[in-house]
N, C-alpha and C positions, 0 to 999 in steps of 0.2 A: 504493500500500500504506500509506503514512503518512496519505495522506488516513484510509482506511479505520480505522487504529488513533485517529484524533483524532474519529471518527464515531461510536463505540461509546460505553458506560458501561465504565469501566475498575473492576474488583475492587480499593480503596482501603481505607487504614487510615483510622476518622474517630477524630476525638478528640472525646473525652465530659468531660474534666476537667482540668485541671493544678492542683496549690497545693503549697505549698510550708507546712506545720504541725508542730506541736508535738504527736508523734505518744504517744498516753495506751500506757504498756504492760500487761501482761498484760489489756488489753481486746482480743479476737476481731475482727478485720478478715475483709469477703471481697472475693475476686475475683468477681466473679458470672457464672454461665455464659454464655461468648459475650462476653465483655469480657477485656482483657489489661491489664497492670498493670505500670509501671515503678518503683522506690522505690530512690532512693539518700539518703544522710546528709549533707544539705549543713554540717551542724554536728554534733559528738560522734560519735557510734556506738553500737549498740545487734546484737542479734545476732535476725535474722528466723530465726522457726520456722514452717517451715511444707511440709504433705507429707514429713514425718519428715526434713527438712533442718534442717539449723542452718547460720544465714547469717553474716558479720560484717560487716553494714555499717558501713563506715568511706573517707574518701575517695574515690579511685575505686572500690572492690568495690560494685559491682550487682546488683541482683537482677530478674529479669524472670518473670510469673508468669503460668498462663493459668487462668479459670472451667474449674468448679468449685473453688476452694479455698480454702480460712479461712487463716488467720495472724496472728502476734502477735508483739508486740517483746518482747523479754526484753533483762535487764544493759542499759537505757541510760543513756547520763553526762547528767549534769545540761541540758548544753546542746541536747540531743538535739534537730533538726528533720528530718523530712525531706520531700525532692520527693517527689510522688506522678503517677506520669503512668498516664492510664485507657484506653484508648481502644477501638473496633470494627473490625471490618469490615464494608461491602458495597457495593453498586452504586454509584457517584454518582463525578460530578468528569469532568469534557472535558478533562482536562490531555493528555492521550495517553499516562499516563504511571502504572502502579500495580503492582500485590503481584505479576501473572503474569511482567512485565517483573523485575521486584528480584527473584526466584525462579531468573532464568535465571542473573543473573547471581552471586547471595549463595544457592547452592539451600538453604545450612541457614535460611533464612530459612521455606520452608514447614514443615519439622520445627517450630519456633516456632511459626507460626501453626496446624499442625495439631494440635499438642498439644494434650490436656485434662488439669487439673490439673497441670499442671508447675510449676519452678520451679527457674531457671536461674541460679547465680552467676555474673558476668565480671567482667572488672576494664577499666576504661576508658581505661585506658593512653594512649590520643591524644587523650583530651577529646573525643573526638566523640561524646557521647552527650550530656556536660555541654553542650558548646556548643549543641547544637539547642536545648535544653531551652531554656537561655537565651534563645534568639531567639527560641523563640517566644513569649516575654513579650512583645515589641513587635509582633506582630501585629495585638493588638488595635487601633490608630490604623491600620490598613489597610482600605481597602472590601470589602464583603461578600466580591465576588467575589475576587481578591486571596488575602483574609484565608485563604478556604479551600482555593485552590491554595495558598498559600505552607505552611496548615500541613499538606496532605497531602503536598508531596513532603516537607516537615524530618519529618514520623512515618516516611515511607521510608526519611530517613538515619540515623533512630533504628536502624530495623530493620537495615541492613544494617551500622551500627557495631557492632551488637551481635554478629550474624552473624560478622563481620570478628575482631573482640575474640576468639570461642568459636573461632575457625579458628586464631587465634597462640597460644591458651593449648594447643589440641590439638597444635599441630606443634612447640611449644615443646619437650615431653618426650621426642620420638619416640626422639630419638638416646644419652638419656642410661639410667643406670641404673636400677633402681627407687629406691637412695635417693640420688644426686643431684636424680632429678627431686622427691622429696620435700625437699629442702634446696630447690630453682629455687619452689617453688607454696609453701614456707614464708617465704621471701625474696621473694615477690613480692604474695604476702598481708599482709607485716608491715615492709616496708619505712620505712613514715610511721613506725614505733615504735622505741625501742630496740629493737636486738636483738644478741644477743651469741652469740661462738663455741661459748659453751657450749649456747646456747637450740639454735642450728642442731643438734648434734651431737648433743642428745637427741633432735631430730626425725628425722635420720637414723639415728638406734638406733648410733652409732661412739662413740669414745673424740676427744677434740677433735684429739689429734695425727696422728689415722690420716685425721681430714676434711681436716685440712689438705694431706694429702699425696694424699688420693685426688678432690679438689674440681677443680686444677690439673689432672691427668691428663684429665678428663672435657671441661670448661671453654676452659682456654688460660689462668686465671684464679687468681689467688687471691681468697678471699674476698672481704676486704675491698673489692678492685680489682672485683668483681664488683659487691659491694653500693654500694657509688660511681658507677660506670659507670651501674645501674639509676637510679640517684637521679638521677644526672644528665640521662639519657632523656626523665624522667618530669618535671625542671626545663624540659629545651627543649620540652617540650609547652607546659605553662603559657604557657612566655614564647613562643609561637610563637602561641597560639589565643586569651589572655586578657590582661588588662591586670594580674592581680592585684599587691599589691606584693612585693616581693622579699623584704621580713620572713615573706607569710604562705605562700610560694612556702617556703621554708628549713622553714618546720616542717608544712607537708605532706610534704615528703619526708624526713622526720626526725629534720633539724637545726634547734634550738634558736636558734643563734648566726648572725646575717643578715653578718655578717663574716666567718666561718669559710665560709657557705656560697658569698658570692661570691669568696672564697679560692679555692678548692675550683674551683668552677666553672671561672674564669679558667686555672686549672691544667689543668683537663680539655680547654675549650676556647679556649683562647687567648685571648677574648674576654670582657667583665664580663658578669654578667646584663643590664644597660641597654644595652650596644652588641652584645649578640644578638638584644636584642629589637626594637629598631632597624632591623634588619638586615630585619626580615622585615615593617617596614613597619607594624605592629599599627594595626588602626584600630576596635578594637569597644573599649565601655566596658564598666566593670569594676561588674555587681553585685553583692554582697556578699552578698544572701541567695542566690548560686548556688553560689560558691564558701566550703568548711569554714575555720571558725574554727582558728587553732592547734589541732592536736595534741601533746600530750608528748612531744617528741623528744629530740635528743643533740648532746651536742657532743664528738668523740672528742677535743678539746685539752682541755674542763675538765670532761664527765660520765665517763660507767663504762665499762669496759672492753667498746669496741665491738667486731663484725665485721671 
């Protein structure tokens, strides 16, 4: 039977483009029909429109898109770059290995692919969409053959992080209120930024004392303790999947102060950010055009009045 699936044309994602630019806004992008489209903000943020959505890419928030559709950047910071990833599908590749196989096992993965005109936000919570992306910058020093098995199965671990990402942000809310899950998808959107108990508690439509008291009930959590715990999640990724340095690790996740935040950390987890990283052995290098420049973030010892 394995023979037989290694004997066939397997239905594969091909790739048509990667770059990484300095993306013009209020100028009309498309997706063109039959092509699918990844775009995150390796630098700044800006907020994609597109199919009567408003996006914010920033850090991990993603956006994944399928032809027929146009879009445009609107509000970007000055720094603004982003990755663009293109790609198709159809026959080709002996690997034994493609979309029918990643469907059984990721099934929201063919909703994806059989979309038209979509356009799906997630948020990359484990790096595993940045990291493919990244790898596949060194493929090109690989032989033809090689080059095209390695970048079809990393387009499948695209797909199925992505898949994976839109599963935890779905199961995320299942249990909680309608405005806790509105506080969890505000908190989990705006994490890298200041953000204060007041910001929360307008988004939950409460008064800030009745959040405090009805956040813990829902949670096991207070705030704070909540927005700390994400941060720091979202810190063991980094330092689990990338080499980046601990300065630019502290203001992605929306500390200012690389003191404070290995403070902080070391408090959480017993351990500095350099002997957790350690820990897991990291052996990939650290590009810069993959991972975002600082963000304006906080330091709740000498900014505003945090979470």
């Amino acid at each position: 039977m394995q023979e037989m699936t290694y004997g066939v044309l397997q239905r594969t994602p091909s790739l048509v483009s990667l770059s990484t630019i300095a993306m013009a806004t209020d100028f009309q992008y498309e997706c063109p029909s039959g092509m699918y489209s990844l775009l995150c903000a390796v630098t700044g943020s800006c907020t994609l429109i597109a199919a009567d959505r408003k996006i914010r890419l920033v850090g991990s928030r993603m956006a994944f898109l399928s032809g027929s559709l146009c879009y445009q950047m609107k509000d970007a910071s000055p720094d603004l770059s982003v990755t663009r990833l293109d790609f198709s599908t159809g026959s080709g590749g002996n690997c034994g290995y493609g979309l029918n196989q990643l469907e059984r096992v990721y099934p929201r993965v063919r909703n994806l692919m059989e979309g038209h005109g979509i356009c799906v936000e997630f948020e990359d919570s484990r790096t595993v969409v940045l990291s493919s992306l990244r790898n596949m910058l060194s493929f090109s020093s690989f032989p033809p053959e090689q080059r095209d098995l390695q970048t079809t199965l990393t387009l499948c671990a695209i797909l199925a992080g992505i898949s994976a990402a839109l599963d935890e942000e779905s199961s995320r809310g299942r249990n909680y209120s309608p405005r806790i899950r509105k506080v969890l998808e505000y908190i989990e959107e705006n994490y890298m930024f200041c953000i204060s108990t007041e910001d929360i508690a307008e988004v939950a439509g409460v008064h800030v004392g009745h959040l405090h008291r009805i956040f813990p009930d829902e949670t096991g959590m207070r705030i704070g303790e909540y927005l700390t715990h994400l941060r720091i999640e979202k810190a063991k990724s980094l330092l689990m999947h990338t080499d980046i340095p601990n300065s630019s690790i502290a203001t992605r996740i929306g500390i200012s102060s690389q003191q404070y935040f290995c403070r902080m950390f070391k408090k959480e987890t017993g351990m500095s950010p350099q002997e957790y990283r350690k820990s897991y052995a990291l052996t990939c290098h650290y590009d810069p055009a993959f991972y975002p420049a600082p963000i304006n973030g906080s330091d709740p010892e000498t900014g505003g009045e945090e979470a």
